[in-house]
C-alpha positions in Angstrom: 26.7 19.4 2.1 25.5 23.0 3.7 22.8 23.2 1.6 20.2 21.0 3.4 21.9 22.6 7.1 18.9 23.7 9.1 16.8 22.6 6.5 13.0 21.7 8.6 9.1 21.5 7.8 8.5 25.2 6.9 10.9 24.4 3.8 9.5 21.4 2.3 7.4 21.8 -0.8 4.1 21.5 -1.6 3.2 17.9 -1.9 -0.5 18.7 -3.0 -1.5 16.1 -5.6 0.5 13.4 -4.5 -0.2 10.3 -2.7 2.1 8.9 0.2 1.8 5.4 2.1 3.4 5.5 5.6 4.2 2.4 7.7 3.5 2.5 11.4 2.0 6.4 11.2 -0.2 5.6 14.5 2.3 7.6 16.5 6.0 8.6 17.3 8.1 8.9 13.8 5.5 7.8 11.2 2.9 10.1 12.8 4.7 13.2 12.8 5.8 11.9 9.0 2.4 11.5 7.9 1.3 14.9 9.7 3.4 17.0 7.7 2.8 15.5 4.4 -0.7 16.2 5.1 -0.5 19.4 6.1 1.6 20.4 2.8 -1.8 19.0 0.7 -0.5 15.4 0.1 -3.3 12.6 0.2 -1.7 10.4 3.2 -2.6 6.6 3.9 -1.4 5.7 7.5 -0.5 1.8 7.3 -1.1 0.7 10.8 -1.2 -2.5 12.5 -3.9 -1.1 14.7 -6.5 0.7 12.9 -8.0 2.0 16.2 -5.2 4.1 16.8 -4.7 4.6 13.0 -8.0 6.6 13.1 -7.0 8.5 16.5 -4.1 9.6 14.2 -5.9 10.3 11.6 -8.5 12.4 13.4 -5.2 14.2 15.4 -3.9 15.3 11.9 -7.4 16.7 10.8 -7.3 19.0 14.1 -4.0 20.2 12.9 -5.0 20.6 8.9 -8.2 21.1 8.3 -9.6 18.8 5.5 -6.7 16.7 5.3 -6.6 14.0 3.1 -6.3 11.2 5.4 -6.8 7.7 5.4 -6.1 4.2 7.6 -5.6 1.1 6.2 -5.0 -2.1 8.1 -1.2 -3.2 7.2 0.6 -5.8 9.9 4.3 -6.3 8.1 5.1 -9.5 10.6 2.3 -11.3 8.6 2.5 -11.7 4.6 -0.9 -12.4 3.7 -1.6 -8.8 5.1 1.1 -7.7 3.3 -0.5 -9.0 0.0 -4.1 -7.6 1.7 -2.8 -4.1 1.9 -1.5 -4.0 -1.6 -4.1 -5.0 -3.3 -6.8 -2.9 -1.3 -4.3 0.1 -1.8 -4.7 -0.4 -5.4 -8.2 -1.0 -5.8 -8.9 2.8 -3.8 -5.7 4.7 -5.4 -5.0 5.3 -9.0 -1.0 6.5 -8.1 1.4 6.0 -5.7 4.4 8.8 -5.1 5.9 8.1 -1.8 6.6 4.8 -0.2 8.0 5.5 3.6 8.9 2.3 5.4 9.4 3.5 8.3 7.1 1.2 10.7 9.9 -1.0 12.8 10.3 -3.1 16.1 13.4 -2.6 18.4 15.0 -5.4 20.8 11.8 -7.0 21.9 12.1 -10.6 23.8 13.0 -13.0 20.9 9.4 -13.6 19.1 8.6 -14.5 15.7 5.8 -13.2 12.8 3.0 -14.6 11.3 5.3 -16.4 8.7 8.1 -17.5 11.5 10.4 -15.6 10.9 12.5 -14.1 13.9 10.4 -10.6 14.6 13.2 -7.8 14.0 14.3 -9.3 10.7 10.8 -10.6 9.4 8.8 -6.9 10.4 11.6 -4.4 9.7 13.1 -6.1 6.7 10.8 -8.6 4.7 8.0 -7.0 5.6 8.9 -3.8 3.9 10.5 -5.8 1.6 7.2 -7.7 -0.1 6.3 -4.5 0.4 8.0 -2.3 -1.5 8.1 -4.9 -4.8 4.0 -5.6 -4.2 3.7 -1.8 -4.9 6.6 -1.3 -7.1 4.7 -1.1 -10.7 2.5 1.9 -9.5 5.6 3.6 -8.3 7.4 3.4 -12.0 4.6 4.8 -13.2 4.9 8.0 -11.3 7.8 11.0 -12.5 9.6 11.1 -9.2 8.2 8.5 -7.1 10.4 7.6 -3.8 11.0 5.2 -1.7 12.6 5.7 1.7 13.3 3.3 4.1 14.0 4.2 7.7 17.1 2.5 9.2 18.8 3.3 12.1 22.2 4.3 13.5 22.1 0.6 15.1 23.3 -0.5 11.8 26.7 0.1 12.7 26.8 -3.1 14.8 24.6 -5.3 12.1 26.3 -8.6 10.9 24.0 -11.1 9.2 24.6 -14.3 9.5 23.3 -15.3 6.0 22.8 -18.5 7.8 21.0 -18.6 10.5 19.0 -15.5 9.6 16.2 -16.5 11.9 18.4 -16.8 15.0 17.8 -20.8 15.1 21.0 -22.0 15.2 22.5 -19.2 17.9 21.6 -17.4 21.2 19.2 -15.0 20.7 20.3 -11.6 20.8 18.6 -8.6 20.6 20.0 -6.2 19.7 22.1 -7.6 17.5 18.9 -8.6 15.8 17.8 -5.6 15.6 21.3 -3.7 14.2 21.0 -7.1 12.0 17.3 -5.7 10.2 18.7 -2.3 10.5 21.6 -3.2 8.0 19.3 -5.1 5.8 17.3 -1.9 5.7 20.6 -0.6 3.5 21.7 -3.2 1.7 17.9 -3.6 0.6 18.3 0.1 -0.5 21.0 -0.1 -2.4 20.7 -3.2 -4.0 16.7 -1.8 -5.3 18.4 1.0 -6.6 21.1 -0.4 -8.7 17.8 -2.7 -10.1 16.2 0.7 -10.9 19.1 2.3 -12.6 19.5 -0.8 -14.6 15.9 -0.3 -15.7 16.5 3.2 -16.6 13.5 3.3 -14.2 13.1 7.0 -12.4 11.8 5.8 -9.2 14.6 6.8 -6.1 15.6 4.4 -3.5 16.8 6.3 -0.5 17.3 5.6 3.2 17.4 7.8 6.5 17.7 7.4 10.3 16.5 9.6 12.9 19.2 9.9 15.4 17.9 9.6 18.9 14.3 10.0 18.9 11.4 10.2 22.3 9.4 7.8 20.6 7.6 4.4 21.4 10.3 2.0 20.0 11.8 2.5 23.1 9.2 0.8 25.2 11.0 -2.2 26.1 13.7 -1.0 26.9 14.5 0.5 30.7 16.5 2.1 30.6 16.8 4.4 26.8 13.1 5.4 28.4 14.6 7.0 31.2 17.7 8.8 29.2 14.8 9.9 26.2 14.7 12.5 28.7 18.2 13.7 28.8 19.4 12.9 25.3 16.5 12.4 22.4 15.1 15.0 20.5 11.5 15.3 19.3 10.0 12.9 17.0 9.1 16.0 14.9 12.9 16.9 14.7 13.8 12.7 14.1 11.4 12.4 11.4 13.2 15.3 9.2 15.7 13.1 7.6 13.1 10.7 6.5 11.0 14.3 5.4 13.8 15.5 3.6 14.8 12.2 1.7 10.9 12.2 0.7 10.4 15.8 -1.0 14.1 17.6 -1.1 14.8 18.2 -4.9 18.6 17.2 -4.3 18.5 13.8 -3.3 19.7 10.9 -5.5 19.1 7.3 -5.6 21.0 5.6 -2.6 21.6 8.6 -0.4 21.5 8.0 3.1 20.1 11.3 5.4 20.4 11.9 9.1 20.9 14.4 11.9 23.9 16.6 11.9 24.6 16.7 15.4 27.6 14.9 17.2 27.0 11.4 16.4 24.1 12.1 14.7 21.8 12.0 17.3 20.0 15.0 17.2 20.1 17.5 15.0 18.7 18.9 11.1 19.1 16.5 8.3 22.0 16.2 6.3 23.5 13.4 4.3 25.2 10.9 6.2 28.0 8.0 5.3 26.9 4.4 6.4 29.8 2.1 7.1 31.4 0.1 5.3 29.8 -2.9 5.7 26.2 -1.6 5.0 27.9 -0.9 1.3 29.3 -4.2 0.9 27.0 -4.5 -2.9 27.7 -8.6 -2.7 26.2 -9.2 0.8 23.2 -6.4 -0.8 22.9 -8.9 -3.4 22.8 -12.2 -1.5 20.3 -11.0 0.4 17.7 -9.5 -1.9 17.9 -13.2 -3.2 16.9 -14.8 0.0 14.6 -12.3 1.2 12.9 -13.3 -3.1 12.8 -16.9 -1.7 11.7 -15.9 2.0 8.7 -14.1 0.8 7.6 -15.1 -2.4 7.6 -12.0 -3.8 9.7 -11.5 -6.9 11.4 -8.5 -8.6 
């Protein structure tokens, strides 16, 4: 456990040479992600929604790193024909893929829905990345230690699908219960594409991470969190080292599950971190990688 303690930027390795996609890197988590993969040499695609304030990004991490390699492609996970856009312009430019990081995510907006009509939370932060991940999955196998992190949160301590009524059609829309709902489904996605990998033999790693309480703009529809960011949230630099050290650390094996050590892992250095018991529950994992197969259209 000690090993990763204090472990930040200045000790991650060189990524020169490889290739890293990054949802939502137009600011808060995903920026500051992106940033320091650049700046240890890794060729860095920021998957933004708005490409306008993808290439402010991108021109932000150039001041820092000089001649990064960075570029912006338009990705929008609430709709899947831009899913299936993104994929297959990412594959026409890029001959490898090492690191997935879906990271890109909404939190407790007004009950909406995507492109494909699904409810918001579960459709962007879950079957987005989920179409996602297996669009992209072929280039990853043929990588030596590829990676996939997905960023979930400590919110999915209070998830609960409701297998269903996963689109909130039948019941009062909550929010944030939605939300902890696509937060959960970030795990059991994890852990349920991991167990498919192992049975392949494959050597691509499936891990998760969370970034405690981070100042960043998930928080923008919400009052009152904006207002205690002040008193309580670290930096997005400091939340995004769980999801940094998940990425790159030599240590980490399929499944593992990093986030800050501080009280209630809300702030702190990344360490690895015990979901509940629910988010392990490998049947409910199962049930709904089948679903979100049918939901999307996109097969293993």
């Amino acid at each position: 456990m000690g090993k990763e303690k204090q472990w930040d930027e200045k000790l991650m390795l060189d990524q020169s040479g490889k290739v890293a996609i990054i949802t939502g890197a137009g600011s808060g988590l995903g920026f500051e992600t992106a940033r320091a993969l650049a700046e240890k040499g890794a060729r860095v695609v920021l998957a933004v929604r708005n490409t306008e304030k993808g290439a402010d990004a991108a021109s932000r991490i150039r001041k820092v790193k000089q001649g990064a390699d960075v570029a912006v492609m338009e990705l929008d996970l609430g709709d899947l024909s831009s899913v299936r856009k993104f994929a297959d312009n990412f594959r026409k430019q890029y001959k490898r893929l090492d690191l997935l990081i879906n990271n890109a995510g909404v939190m407790a907006p007004p009950r909406g829905e995507t492109a494909d009509g699904f409810e918001l939370q579960f459709g962007t932060n879950h079957l987005g990345h989920f179409a996602l991940t297996l669009l992209l999955l072929d280039m990853l196998k043929r990588v030596p230690g590829s990676r996939i992190v997905t960023v979930s949160s400590g919110a999915h301590s209070f998830g609960m699908l409701d297998f269903d009524d996963l689109n909130w059609e039948k019941r009062t829309y909550n929010r944030w219960q939605a939300y902890g709902d696509s937060k959960i489904a970030n795990l059991y996605f994890t852990r349920e594409l991991q167990r498919r990998l192992d049975e392949e033999n494959s050597n691509v790693l499936a891990v998760a991470a969370h970034p405690g309480w981070s100042a960043t703009e998930l928080q923008r529809h919400q009052g009152l969190l904006s207002i205690l960011n002040n008193f309580f949230a670290q930096t997005a630099a400091m939340g995004t080292l769980p999801t940094l050290y998940a990425a790159t650390a030599p240590d980490v094996h399929g499944a593992e599950y990093f986030g800050p050590d501080g009280f209630g892992e809300i702030r702190g250095y990344p360490v690895r971190v015990r979901s509940n018991k629910r988010s392990r529950d490998m049947a409910a994992a199962k049930r709904l990688w089948e679903l979100s197969e049918k939901l999307t259209g996109v097969r293993w």
